[in-house]
C-alpha positions, 0 to 999 in steps of 0.5 A: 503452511505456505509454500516456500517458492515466495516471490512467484510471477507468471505471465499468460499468454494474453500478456497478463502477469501476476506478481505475489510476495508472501515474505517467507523468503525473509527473515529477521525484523529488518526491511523488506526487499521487495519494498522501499520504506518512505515514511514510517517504520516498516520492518518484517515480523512474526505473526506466530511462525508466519513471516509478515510485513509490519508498519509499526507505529508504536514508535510514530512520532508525527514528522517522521521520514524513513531511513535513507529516504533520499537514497530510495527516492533516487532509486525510485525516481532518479534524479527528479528524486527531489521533487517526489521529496517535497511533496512526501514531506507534506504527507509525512502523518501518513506511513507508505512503503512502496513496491520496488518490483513494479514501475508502472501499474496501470490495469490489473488487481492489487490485493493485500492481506493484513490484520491491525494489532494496535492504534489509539490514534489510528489503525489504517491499511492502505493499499497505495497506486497512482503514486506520482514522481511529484508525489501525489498519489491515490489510496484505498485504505480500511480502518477498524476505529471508524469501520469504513472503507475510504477512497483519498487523493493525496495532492499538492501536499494535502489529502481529501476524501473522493468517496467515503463509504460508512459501515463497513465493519472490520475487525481488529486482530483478524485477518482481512483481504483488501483489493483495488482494481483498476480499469483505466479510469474506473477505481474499484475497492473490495474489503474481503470480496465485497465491492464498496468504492466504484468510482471514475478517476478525471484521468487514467490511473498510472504510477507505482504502487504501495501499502499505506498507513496512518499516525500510530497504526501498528499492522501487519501486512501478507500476500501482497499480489499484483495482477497487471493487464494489457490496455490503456 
């Protein structure tokens, strides 16, 4: 059982703060609030009595924008809104819903529970960073059709793998823990607590963050946490 206090944020004395959203102060099958959908359908859900954030590609068509997507891109990026559209459009095969709470993710821990339901094309979990006010944007995403954990650059409108790492078995309709870590430049990538992406970026990772999918990808997502750290 969860505990009803949801959205909990602490901060340490060394300046380190963690934020964690486990979506049971929501309710309903509608957005979420702590979330700005850009591509895809995301939407809340059930998974038994537990309340859980779904991407919902039952209904994916390729092309598809989210609802509003002008209006949350200016929320987010104000009025270079347009230029962080342009290069969206190009990603539109990819679901992603961004984080409201947290403007700048440099160092720190990024975890994210989900389990994939369906998918004939896909079933993808990502977790999202580095996301660009043109953009682009980084993802470490697991797939339980190819059993593999991998590192992609989506940049100037295209996407490509950094690092691919091959069989990494993960189960559908199982719960499962994916964690990005972040330390300047080095990437880090967990599935259920086993390193398997280590890799240096040419430059330090800064931007928003999010959860991420791909084409018919239906996956529920839980306790989505963030735990940021001083340093440059």
């Amino acid at each position: 059982m969860k505990r009803l206090l949801i959205a909990l944020i602490f901060v340490n004395l060394l300046g380190a703060k963690t934020i964690k959203i486990t979506f049971d102060d929501e309710s309903g099958f509608g957005p979420s609030k702590h979330f700005s959908s850009i591509v895809g359908y995301w939407h809340l859900g059930k998974d038994g009595d537990n309340v859980v954030y779904c991407v919902d590609g039952r209904k994916w068509a390729r092309g598809t924008l989210a609802k509003g997507v002008a209006e949350k891109a200016k929320a987010l990026y104000g009025e270079r809104y347009a230029e962080f559209l342009d290069n969206v459009k190009a990603y539109r095969y990819f679901p992603l819903s961004i984080f409201k709470e947290l403007d700048n993710f440099k160092n720190g821990k990024i975890t994210v529970r989900f389990k994939t339901i369906s998918g004939k094309i896909d079933q993808a979990a990502g977790i999202a960073f580095d996301i660009k006010k043109n953009g682009d944007y980084l993802v470490v995403r697991a797939n339980p059709l190819e059993n593999n954990l991998v590192l992609f650059q989506l940049k100037n409108g295209r996407r490509r793998p950094v690092q691919w790492i091959r069989r990494v078995k993960t189960l559908p309709h199982v719960w499962h823990t994916l964690t990005v870590v972040i330390k300047g430049q080095r990437i880090q990538g967990f599935l259920d607590g086993k390193k398997y992406v280590d890799f240096r970026a040419r430059s330090p990772i800064s931007g928003k963050i999010g959860l991420w999918s791909k084409a018919d990808s239906y996956v529920y997502f839980d306790d989505f946490t963030v735990e940021t750290k001083e340093g440059k």
